[in-house]
PAZAPA-4460 file (N, C-alpha, C; in steps of 0.05 Angstrom, whole numbers, plus 32768, in hexadecimal, padded with zeros to 4 digits):
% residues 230
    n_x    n_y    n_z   ca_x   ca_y   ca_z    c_x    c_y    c_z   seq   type   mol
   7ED4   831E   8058   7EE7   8315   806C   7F03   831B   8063     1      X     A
   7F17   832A   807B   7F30   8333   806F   7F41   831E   8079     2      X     A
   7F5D   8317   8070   7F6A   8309   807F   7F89   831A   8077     3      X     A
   7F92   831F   8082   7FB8   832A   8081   7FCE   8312   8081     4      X     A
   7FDB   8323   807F   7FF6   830F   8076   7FF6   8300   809A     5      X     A
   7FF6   8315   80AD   7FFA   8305   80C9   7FE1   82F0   80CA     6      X     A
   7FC8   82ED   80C4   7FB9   82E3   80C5   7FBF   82C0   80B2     7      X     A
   7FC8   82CB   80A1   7FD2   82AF   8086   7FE6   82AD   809B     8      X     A
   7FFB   82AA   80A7   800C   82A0   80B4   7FFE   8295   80D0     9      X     A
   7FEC   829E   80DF   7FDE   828E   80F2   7FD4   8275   80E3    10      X     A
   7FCB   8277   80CE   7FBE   8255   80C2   7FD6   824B   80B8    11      X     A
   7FEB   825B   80B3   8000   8244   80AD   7FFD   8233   80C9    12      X     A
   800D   8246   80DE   800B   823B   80FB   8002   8223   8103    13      X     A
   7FE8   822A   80FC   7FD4   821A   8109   7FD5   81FB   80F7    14      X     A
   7FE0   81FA   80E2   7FE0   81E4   80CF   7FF6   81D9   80D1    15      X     A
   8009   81E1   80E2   801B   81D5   80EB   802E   81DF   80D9    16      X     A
   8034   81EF   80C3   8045   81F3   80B3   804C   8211   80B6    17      X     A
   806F   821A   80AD   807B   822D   80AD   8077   8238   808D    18      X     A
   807F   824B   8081   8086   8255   8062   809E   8245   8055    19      X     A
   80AF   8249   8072   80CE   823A   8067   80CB   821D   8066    20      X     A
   80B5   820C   8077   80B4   81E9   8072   80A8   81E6   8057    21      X     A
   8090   81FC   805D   8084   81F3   803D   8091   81F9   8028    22      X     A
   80A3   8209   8027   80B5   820C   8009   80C2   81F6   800E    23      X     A
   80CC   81EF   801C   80DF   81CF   8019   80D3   81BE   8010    24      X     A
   80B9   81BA   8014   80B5   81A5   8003   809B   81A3   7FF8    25      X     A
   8099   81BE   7FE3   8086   81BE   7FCE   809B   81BD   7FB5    26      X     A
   808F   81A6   7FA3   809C   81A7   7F8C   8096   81BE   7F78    27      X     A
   80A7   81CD   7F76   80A3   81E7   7F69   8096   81E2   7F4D    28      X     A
   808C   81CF   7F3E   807A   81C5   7F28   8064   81C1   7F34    29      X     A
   8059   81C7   7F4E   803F   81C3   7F57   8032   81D8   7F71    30      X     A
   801A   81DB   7F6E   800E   81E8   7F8D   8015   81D7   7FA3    31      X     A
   801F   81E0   7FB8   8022   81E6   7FD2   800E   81ED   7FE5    32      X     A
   8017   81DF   8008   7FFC   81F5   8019   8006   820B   800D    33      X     A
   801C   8211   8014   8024   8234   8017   8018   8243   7FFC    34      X     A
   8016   8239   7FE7   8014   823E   7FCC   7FF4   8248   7FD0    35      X     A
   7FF0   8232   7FD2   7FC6   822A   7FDA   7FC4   8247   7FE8    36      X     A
   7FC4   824E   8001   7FC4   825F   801C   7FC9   827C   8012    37      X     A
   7FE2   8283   7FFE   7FE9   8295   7FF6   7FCF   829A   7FE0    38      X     A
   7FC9   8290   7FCA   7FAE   8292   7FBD   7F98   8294   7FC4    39      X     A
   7F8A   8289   7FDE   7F70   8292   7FF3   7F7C   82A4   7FFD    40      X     A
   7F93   82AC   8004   7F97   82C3   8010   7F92   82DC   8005    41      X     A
   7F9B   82D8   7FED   7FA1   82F9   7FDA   7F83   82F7   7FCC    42      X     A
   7F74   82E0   7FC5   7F52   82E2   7FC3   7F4B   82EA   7FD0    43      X     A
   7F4C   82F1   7FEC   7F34   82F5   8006   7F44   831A   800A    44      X     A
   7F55   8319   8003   7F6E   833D   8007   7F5B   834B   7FF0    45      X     A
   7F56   833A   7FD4   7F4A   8354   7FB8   7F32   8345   7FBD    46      X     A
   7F24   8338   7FCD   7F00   832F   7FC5   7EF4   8351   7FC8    47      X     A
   7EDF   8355   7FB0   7EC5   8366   7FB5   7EC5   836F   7FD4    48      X     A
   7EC6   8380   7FDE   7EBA   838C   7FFB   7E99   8388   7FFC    49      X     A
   7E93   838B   7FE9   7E70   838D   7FE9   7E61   836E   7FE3    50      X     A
   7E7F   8362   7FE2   7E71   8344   7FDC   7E87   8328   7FEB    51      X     A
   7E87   8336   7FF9   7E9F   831E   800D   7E9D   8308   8009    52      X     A
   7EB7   82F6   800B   7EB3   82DE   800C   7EA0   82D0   801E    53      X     A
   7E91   82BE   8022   7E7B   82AF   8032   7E90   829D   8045    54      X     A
   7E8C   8297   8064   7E92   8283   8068   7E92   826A   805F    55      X     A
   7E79   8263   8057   7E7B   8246   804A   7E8F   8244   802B    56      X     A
   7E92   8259   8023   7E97   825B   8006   7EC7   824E   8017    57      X     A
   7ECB   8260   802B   7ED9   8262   8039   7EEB   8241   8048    58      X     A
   7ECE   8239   804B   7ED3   821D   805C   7ED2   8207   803F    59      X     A
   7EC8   820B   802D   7EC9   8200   8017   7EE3   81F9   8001    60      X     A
   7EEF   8214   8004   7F0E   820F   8000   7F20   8208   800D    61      X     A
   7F1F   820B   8026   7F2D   81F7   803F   7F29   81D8   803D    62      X     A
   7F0E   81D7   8037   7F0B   81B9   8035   7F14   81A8   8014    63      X     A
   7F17   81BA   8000   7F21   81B1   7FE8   7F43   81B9   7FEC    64      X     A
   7F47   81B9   8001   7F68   81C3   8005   7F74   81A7   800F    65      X     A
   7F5A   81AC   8028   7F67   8189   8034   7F62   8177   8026    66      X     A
   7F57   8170   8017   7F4C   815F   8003   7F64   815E   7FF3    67      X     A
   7F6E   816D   7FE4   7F80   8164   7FCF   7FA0   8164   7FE6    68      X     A
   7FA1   816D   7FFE   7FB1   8161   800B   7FB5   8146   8014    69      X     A
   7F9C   8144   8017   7F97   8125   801D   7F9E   810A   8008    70      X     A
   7F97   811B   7FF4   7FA2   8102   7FD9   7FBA   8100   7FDA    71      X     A
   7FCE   811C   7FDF   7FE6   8112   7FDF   7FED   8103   7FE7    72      X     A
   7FF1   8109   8005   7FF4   80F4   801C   7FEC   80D8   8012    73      X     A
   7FD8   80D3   8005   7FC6   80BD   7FFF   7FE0   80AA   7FE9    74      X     A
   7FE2   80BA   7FD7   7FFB   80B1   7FC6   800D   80B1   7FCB    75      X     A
   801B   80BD   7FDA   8039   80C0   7FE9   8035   809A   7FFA    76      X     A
   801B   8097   800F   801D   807F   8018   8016   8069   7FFC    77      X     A
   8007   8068   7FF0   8009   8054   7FDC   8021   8053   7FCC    78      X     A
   8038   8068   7FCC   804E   8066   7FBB   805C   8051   7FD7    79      X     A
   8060   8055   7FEC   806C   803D   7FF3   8061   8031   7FFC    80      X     A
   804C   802A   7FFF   8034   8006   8005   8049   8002   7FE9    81      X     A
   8047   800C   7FCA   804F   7FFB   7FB4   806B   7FFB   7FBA    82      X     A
   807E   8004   7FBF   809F   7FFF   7FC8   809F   7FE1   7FD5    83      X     A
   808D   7FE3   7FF2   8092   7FCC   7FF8   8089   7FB1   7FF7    84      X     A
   8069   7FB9   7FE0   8064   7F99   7FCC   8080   7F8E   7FBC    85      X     A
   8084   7FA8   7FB4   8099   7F9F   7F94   80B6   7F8C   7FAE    86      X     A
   80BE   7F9D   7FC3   80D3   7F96   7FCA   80CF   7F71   7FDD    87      X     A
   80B4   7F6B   7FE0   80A9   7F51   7FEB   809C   7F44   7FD6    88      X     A
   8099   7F4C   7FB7   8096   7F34   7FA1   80B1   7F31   7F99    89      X     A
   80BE   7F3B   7F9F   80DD   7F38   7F8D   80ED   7F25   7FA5    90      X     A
   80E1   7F23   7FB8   80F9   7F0F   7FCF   80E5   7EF7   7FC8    91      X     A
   80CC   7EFC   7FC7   80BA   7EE1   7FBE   80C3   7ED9   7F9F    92      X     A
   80CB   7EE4   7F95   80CE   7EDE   7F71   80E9   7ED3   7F76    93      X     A
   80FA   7EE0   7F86   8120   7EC7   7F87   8119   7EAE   7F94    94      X     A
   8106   7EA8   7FA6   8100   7E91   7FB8   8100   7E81   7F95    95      X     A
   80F8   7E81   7F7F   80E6   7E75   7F72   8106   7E6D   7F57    96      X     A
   8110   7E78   7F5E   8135   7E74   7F4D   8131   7E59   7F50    97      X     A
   813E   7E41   7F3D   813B   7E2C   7F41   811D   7E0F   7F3E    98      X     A
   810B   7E22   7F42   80F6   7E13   7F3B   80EF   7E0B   7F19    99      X     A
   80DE   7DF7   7F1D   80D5   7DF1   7EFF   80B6   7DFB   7F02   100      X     A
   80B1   7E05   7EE7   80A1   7E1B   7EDE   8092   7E10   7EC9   101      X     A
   8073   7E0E   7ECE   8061   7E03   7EB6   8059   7E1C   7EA7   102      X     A
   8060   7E20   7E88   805B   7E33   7E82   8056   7E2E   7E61   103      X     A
   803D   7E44   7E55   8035   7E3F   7E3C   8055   7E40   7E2C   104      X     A
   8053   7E2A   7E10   8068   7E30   7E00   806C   7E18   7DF6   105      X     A
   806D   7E20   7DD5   806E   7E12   7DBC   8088   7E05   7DC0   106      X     A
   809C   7E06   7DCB   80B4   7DFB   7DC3   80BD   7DF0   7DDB   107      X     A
   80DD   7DDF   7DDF   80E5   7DD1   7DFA   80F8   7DD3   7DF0   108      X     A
   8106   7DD3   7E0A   812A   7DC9   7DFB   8130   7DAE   7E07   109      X     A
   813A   7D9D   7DFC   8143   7D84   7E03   815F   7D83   7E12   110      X     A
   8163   7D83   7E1F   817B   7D84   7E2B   8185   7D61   7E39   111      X     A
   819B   7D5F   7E33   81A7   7D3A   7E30   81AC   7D38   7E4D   112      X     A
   819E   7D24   7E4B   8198   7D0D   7E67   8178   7D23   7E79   113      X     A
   8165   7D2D   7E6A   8155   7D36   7E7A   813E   7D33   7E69   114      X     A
   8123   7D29   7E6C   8115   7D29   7E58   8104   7D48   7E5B   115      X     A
   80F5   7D46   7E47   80E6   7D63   7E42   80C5   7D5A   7E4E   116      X     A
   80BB   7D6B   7E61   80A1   7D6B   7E71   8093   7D80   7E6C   117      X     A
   807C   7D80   7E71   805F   7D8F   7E6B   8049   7D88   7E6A   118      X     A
   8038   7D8E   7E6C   801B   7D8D   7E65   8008   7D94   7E54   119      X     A
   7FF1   7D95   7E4B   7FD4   7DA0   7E3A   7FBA   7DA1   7E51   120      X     A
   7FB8   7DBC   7E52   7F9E   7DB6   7E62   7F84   7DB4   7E52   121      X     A
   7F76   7DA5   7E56   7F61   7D9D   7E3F   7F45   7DAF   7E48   122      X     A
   7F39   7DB1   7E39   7F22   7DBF   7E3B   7F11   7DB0   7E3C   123      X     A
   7F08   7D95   7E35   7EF8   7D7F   7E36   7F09   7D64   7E3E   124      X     A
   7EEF   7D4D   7E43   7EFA   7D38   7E3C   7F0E   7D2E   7E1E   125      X     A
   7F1F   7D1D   7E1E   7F26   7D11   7DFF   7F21   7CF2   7DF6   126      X     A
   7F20   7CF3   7DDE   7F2B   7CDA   7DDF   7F42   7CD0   7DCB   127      X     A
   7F4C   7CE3   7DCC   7F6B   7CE0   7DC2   7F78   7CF4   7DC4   128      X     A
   7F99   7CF5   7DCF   7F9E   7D19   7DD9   7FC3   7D0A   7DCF   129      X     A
   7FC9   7D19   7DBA   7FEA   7D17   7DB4   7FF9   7D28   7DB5   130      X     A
   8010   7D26   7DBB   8020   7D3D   7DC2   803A   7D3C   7DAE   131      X     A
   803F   7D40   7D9C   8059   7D4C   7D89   806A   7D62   7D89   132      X     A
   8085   7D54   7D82   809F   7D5E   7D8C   80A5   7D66   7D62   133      X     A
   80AD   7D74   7D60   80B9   7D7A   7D4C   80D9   7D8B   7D4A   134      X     A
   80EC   7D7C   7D2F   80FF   7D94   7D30   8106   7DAB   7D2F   135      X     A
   8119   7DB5   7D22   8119   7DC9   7D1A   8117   7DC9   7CF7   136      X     A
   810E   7DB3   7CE2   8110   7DBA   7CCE   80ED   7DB1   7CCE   137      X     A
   80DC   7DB1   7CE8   80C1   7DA8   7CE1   80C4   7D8A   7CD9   138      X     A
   80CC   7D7E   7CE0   80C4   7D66   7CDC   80C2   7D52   7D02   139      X     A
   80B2   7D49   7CFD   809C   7D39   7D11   80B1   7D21   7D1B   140      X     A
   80C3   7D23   7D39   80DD   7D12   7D3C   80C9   7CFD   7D53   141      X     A
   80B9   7D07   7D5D   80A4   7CF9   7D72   808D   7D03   7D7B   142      X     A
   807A   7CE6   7D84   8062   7CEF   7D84   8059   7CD9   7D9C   143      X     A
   8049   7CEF   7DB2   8045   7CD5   7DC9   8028   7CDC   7DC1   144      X     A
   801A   7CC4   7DC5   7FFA   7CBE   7DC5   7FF6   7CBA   7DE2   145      X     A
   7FE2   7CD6   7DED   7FDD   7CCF   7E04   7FC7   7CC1   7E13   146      X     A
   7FB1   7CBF   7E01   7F96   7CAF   7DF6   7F88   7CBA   7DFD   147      X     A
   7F6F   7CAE   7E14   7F5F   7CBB   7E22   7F5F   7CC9   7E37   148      X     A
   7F59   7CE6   7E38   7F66   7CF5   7E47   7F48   7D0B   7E58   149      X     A
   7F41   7D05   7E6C   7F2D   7D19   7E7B   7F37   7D3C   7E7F   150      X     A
   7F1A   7D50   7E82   7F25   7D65   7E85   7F3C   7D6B   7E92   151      X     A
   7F45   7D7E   7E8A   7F5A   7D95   7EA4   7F78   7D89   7E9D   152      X     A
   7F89   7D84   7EA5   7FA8   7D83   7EA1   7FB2   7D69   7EA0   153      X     A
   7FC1   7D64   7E84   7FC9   7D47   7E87   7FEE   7D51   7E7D   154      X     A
   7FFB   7D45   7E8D   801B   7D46   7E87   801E   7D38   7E75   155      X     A
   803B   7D3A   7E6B   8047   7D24   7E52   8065   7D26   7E5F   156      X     A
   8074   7D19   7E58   808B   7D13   7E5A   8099   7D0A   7E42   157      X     A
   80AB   7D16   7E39   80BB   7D04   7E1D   80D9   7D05   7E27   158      X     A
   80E0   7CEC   7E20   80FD   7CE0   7E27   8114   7CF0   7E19   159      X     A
   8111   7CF9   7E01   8120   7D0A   7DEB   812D   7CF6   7DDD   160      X     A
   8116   7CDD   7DD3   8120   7CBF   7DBF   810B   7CCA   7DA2   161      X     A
   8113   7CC4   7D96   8101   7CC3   7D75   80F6   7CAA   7D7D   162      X     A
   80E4   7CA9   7D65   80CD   7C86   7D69   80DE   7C73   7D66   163      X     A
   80EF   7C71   7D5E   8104   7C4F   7D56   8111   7C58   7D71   164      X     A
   8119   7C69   7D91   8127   7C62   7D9B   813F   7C71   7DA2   165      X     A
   8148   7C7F   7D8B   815C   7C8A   7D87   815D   7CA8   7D91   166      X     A
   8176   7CB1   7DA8   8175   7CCC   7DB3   817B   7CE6   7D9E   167      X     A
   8164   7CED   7DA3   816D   7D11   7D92   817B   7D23   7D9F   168      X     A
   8187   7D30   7D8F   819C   7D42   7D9A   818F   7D5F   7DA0   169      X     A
   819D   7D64   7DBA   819D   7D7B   7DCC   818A   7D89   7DB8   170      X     A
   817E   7DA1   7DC1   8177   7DB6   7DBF   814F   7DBB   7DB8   171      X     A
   814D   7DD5   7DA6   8129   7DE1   7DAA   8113   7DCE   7D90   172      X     A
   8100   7DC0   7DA4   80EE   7DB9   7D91   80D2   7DC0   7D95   173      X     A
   80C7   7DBB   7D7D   80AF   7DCB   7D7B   809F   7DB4   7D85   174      X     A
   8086   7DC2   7D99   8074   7DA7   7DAA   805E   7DAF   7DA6   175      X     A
   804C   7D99   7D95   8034   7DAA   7D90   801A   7D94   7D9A   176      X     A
   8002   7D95   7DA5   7FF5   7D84   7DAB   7FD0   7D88   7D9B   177      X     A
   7FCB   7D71   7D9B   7FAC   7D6F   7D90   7FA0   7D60   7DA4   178      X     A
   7F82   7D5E   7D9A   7F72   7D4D   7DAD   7F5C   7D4C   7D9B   179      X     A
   7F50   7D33   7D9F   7F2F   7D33   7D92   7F1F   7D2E   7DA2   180      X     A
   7F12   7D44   7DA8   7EFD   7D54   7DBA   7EDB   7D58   7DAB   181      X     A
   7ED2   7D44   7DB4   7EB0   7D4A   7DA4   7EAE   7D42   7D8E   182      X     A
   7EB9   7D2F   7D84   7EC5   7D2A   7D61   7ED3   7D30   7D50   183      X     A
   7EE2   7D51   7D5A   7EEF   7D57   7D4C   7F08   7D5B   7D59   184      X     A
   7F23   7D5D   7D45   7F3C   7D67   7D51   7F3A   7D78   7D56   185      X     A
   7F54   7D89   7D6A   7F4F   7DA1   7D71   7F73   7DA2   7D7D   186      X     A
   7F80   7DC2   7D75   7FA4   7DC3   7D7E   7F98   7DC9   7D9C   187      X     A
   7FB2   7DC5   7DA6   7FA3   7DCF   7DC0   7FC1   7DE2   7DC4   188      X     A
   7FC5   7DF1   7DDE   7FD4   7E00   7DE8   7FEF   7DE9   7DF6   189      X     A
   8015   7DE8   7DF3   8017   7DD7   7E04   8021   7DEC   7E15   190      X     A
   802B   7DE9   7E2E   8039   7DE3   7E48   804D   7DD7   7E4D   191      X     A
   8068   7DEE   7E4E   8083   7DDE   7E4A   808F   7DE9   7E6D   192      X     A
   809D   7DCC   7E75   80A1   7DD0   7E93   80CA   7DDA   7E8F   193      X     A
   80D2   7DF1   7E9A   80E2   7DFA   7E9B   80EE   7DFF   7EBB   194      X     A
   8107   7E05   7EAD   8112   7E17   7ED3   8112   7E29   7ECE   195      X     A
   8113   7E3B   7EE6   810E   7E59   7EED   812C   7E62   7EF0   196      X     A
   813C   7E6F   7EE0   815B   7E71   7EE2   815F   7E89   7EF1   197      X     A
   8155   7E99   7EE5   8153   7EBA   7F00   813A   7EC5   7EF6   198      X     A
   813B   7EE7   7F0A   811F   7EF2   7F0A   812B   7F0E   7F02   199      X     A
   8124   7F20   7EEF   8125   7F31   7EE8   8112   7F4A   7EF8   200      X     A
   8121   7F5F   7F00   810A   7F73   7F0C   8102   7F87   7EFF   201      X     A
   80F1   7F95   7EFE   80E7   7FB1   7EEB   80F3   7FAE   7ED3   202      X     A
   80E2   7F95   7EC6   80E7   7F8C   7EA7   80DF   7FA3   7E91   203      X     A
   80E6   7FA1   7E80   80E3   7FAD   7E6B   80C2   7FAD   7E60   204      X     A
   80BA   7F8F   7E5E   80A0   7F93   7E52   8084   7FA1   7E69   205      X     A
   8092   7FAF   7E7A   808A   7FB8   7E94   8071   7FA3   7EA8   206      X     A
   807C   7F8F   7EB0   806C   7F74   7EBF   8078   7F78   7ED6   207      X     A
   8091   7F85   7ED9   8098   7F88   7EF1   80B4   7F77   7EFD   208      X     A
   80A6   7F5B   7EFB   80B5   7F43   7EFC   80B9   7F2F   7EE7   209      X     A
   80CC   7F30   7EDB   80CE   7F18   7EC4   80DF   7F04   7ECD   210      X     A
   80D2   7EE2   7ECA   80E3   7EC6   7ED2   80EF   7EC3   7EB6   211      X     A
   810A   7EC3   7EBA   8115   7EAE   7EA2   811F   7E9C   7EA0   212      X     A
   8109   7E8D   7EA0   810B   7E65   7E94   8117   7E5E   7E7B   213      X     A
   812B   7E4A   7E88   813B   7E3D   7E71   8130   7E38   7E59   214      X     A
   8138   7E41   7E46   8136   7E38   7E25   811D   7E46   7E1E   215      X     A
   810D   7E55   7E2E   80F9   7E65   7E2E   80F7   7E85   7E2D   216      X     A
   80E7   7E93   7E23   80E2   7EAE   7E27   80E0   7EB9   7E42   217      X     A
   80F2   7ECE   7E4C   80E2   7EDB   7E63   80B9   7ED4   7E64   218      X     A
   80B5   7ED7   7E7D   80A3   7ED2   7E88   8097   7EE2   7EA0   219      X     A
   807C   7EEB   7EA0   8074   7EF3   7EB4   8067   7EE9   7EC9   220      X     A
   8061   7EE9   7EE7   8057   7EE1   7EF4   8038   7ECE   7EEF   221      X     A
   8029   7EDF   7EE1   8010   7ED1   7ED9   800B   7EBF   7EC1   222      X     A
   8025   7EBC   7EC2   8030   7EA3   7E9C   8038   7E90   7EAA   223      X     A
   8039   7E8A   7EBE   8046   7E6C   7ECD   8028   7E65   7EDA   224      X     A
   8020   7E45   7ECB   800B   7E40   7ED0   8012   7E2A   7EEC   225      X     A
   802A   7E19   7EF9   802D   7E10   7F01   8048   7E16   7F0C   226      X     A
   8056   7E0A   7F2A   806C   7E0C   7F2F   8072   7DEE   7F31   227      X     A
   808A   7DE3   7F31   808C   7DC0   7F39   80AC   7DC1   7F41   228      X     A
   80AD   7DBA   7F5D   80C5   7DAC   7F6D   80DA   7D9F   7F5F   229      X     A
   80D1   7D88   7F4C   80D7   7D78   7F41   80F7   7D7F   7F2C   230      X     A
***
């Protein structure tokens, strides 16, 4: 089967495309229809005479033509379906400026006239669950006994008083909690409740969206185990 140069320009035709559209916008680091079309073309111009190309062999590369046309297209629409997730989690992520944020983390900051909040989510029943505040030189400034405590999430609240009463001054302490679970102790994970001060977009550690909560590390969306009004 022969095909001529007028012939390769009828299937441009017919495909809806010119020589001059398709150079516009084939990225010259990649095949093109026109690119594609010109290569079955000049195949089917030097094929064997005594061994012609087959129709099916024919309809076979047409169909692996549209095929990898089709992915394009395919990715070109999934490149913006993702434009306009990213641009409707990021108006949902500013709604969230201002909120308090339950999130894993060893430390709190005490800030005067506000006490420090959080939680331990337990993995079992307890029957004793404490929660400790420590300074910065390691030494143990308070300790709430929360006693008996059933599975799943129990809050704490500390005033920011040492045991005699007396207010500690501003700033980061170390909050560590236990429980005796089955007979034995056990540290558990705490849960320090923060605000959400702003939202960072196309972060660095590539999450996309990073919250950064007061006296806290950036944060990603699936590191906030809770939101609270409060």
């Amino acid at each position: 089967m022969n095909i001529n140069n007028d012939s390769a320009e009828s299937i441009y035709a017919n495909l809806g495309y010119t020589r001059e559209q398709e150079s516009n916008r084939v990225d010259e680091s990649g095949l093109g229809q026109a690119d594609f079309l010109e290569l079955m073309t000049a195949q089917m111009n030097n094929q064997d005479p005594t061994a012609p190309m087959e129709n099916t062999e024919f309809l076979s590369q047409m169909a692996q033509f549209s095929t990898v046309k089709g992915i394009t297209e395919l990715q070109t629409a999934f490149g913006s379906l993702a434009g306009s997730l990213t641009s409707n989690q990021s108006l949902q992520a500013s709604s969230m400026v201002g909120q308090k944020a339950l999130i894993p983390a060893s430390t709190a900051q005490l800030v005067e006239g506000e006490p420090v909040r959080g939680g331990v989510e337990l993995p079992a029943s307890t029957t004793g669950l404490s929660v400790s505040f420590s300074n910065g030189l390691g030494e143990v400034v308070r300790r709430l006994e929360l006693g008996i405590q059933g599975e799943g999430m129990t809050d704490f609240e500390w005033d920011g008083l040492d045991a005699d009463g007396n207010p500690l001054p501003p700033g980061s302490y170390q909050v560590t909690a236990d429980a005796m679970i089955d007979g034995s102790a056990q540290s558990l994970e705490t849960l320090v409740e923060g605000r959400i001060e702003s939202v960072t977009l196309g972060a660095a550690n590539g999450s996309g969206l990073q919250f950064n909560v007061a006296g806290q590390r950036g944060i990603g969306f699936s590191d906030i185990v809770q939101l609270r009004s409060r």
